[in-house]
C-alpha positions as CSV (number, residue, x, y, z in Angstrom):
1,X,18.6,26.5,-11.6
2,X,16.7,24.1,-9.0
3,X,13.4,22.6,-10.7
4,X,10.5,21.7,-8.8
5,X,7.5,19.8,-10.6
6,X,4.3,19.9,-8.3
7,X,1.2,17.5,-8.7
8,X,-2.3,19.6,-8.8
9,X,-4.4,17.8,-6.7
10,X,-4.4,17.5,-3.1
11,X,-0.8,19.2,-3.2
12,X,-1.1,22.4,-4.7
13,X,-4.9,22.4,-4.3
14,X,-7.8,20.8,-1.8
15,X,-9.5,18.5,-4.0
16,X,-11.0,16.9,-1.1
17,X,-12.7,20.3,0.4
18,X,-13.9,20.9,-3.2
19,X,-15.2,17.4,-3.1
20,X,-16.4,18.0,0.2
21,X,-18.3,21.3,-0.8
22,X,-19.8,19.6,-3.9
23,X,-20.9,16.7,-2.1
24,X,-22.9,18.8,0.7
25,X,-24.7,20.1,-2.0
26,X,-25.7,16.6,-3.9
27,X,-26.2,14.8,-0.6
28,X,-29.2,17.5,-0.1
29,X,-30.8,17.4,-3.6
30,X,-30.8,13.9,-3.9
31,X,-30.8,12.7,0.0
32,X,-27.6,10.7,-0.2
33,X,-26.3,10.3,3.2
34,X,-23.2,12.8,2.9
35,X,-20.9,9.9,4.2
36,X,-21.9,7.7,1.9
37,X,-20.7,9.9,-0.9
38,X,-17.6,10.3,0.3
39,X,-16.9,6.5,0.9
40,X,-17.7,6.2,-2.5
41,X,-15.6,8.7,-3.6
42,X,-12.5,6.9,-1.8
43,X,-13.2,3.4,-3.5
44,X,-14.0,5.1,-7.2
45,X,-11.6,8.0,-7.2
46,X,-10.0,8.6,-10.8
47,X,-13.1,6.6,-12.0
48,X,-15.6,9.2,-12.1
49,X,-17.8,8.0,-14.7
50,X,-18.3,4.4,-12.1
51,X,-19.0,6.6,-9.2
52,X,-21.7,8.1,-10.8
53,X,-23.3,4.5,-12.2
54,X,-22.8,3.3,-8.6
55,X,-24.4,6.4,-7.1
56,X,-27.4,6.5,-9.5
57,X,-27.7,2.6,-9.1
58,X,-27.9,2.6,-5.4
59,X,-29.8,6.0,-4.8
60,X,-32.5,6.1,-8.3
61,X,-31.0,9.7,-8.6
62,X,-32.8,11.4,-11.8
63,X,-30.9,12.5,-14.9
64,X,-27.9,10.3,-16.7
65,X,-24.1,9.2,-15.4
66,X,-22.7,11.8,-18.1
67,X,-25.3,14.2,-16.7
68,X,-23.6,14.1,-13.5
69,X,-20.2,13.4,-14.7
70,X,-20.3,16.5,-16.6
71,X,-21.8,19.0,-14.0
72,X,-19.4,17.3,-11.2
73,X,-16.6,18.3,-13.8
74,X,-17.9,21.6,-14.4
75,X,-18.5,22.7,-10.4
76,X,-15.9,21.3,-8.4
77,X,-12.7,22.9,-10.1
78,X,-15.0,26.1,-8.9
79,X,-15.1,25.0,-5.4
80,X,-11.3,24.5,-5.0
81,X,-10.3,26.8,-1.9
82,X,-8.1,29.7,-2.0
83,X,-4.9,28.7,0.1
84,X,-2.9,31.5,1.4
85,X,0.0,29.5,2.6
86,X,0.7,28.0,-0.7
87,X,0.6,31.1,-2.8
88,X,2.8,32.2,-0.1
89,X,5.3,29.1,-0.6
90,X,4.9,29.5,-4.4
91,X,6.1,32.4,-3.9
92,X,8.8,32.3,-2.3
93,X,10.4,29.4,-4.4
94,X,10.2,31.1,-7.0
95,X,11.7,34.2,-5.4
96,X,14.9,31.9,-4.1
97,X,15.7,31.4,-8.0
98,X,13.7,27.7,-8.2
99,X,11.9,27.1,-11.4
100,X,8.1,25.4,-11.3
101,X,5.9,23.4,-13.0
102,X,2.6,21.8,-12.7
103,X,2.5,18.0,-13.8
104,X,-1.3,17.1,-13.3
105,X,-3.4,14.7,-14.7
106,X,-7.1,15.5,-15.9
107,X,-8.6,17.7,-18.7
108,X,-7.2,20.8,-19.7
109,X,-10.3,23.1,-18.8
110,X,-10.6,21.8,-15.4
111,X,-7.2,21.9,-14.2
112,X,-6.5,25.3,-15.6
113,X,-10.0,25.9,-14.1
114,X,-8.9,24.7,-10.1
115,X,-5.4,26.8,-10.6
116,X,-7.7,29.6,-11.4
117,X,-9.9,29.0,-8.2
118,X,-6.5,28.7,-5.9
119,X,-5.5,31.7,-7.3
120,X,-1.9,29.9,-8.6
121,X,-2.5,30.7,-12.5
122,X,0.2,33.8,-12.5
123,X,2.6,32.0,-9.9
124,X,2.8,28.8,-11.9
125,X,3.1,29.6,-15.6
126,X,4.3,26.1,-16.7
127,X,1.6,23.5,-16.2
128,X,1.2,20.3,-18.1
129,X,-2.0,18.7,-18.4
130,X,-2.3,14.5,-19.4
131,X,-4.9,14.9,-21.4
132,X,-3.1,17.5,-23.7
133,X,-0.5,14.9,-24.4
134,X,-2.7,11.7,-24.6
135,X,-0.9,10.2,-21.7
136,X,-0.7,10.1,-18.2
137,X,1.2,10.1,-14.9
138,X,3.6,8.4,-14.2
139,X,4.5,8.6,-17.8
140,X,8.0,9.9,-18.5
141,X,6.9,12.1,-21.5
142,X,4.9,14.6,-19.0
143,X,7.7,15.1,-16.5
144,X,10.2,15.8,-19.7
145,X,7.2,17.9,-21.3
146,X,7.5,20.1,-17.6
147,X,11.1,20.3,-18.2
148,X,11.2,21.2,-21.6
149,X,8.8,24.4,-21.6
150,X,10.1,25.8,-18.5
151,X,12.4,28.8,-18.7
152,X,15.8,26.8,-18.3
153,X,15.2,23.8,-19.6
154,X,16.7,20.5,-16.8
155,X,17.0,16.9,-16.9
156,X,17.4,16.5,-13.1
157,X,15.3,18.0,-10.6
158,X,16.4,19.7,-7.4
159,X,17.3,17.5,-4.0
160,X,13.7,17.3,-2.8
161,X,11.5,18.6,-5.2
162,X,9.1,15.7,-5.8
163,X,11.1,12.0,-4.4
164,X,7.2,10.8,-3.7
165,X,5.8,10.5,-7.4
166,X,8.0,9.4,-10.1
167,X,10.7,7.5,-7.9
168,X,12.7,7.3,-10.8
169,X,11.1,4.6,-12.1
170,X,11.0,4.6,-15.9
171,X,10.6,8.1,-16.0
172,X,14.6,8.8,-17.1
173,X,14.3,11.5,-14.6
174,X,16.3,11.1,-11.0
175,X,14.3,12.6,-8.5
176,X,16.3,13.2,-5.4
177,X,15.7,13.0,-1.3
């Protein structure tokens, strides 16, 4: 059975249009130029907790960095936008016999949170989360952890399901073109 593993963010879901929809919001309350939160955003992504030190540094915004950090984590896997055309893809893998999985990392709450919010949660049963293992991508134990709990457990996954993450290296798992 071909096997698929899928990334979360910006594949499967927007996380820039949730990021964009959060940051409309901020930029308002605290008069941050929109553009300038976004730039930031590009430089600190995956290093929340710094993008919030450099934004309350540079624009004197009240409350603390885990303030922010915590109600950025708890709005934007709410803002993540419905995509028809990958439900509809989702779909119809699954309906041509191909077996998925979500590899993401992040917390467990807000990645379950933005499947929920695409509307994927019932199409993609299989999902494993980094910080539910205490590693992260690229490490080998989450692609094998994918593999593992889906239906018919694989070693190899099918020609093209994901050649532009692991690239085989380390991982003990041959992704193919």
């Amino acid at each position: 059975m071909p096997t698929a593993l899928f990334d979360l963010d910006d594949t499967l879901t927007d996380r820039a249009a949730a990021f964009t929809a959060w940051a409309k919001v901020f930029s308002a309350a605290h008069a941050i130029p929109e553009d300038w939160l976004h730039e930031a955003d590009a430089r600190y992504s995956g290093r929340r907790r710094e993008f919030f030190a450099l934004v309350k540094a540079r624009h004197d915004v009240p409350g603390t960095v885990e303030e922010h950090y915590a109600a950025f984590r708890r709005r934007t896997p709410q803002l993540v936008p419905y995509r028809p055309a990958v439900n509809t893809a989702v779909r119809a893998l699954t309906a041509r016999g191909w077996q998925l999985a979500v590899v993401t990392n992040g917390g467990h709450e807000a990645q379950h949170a933005k499947l929920a919010a695409a509307r994927l949660t019932d199409l993609l049963p299989t999902v494993v989360v980094s910080s539910d293992h205490g590693v992260r991508k690229p490490d080998p134990a989450l692609f094998h952890a994918a593999l593992d709990t889906s239906p018919t457990p694989s070693r190899k996954p099918a020609p093209g399901s994901w050649p532009g993450l692991i690239q085989g290296r380390g991982s003990a798992i041959t992704p193919t073109p």
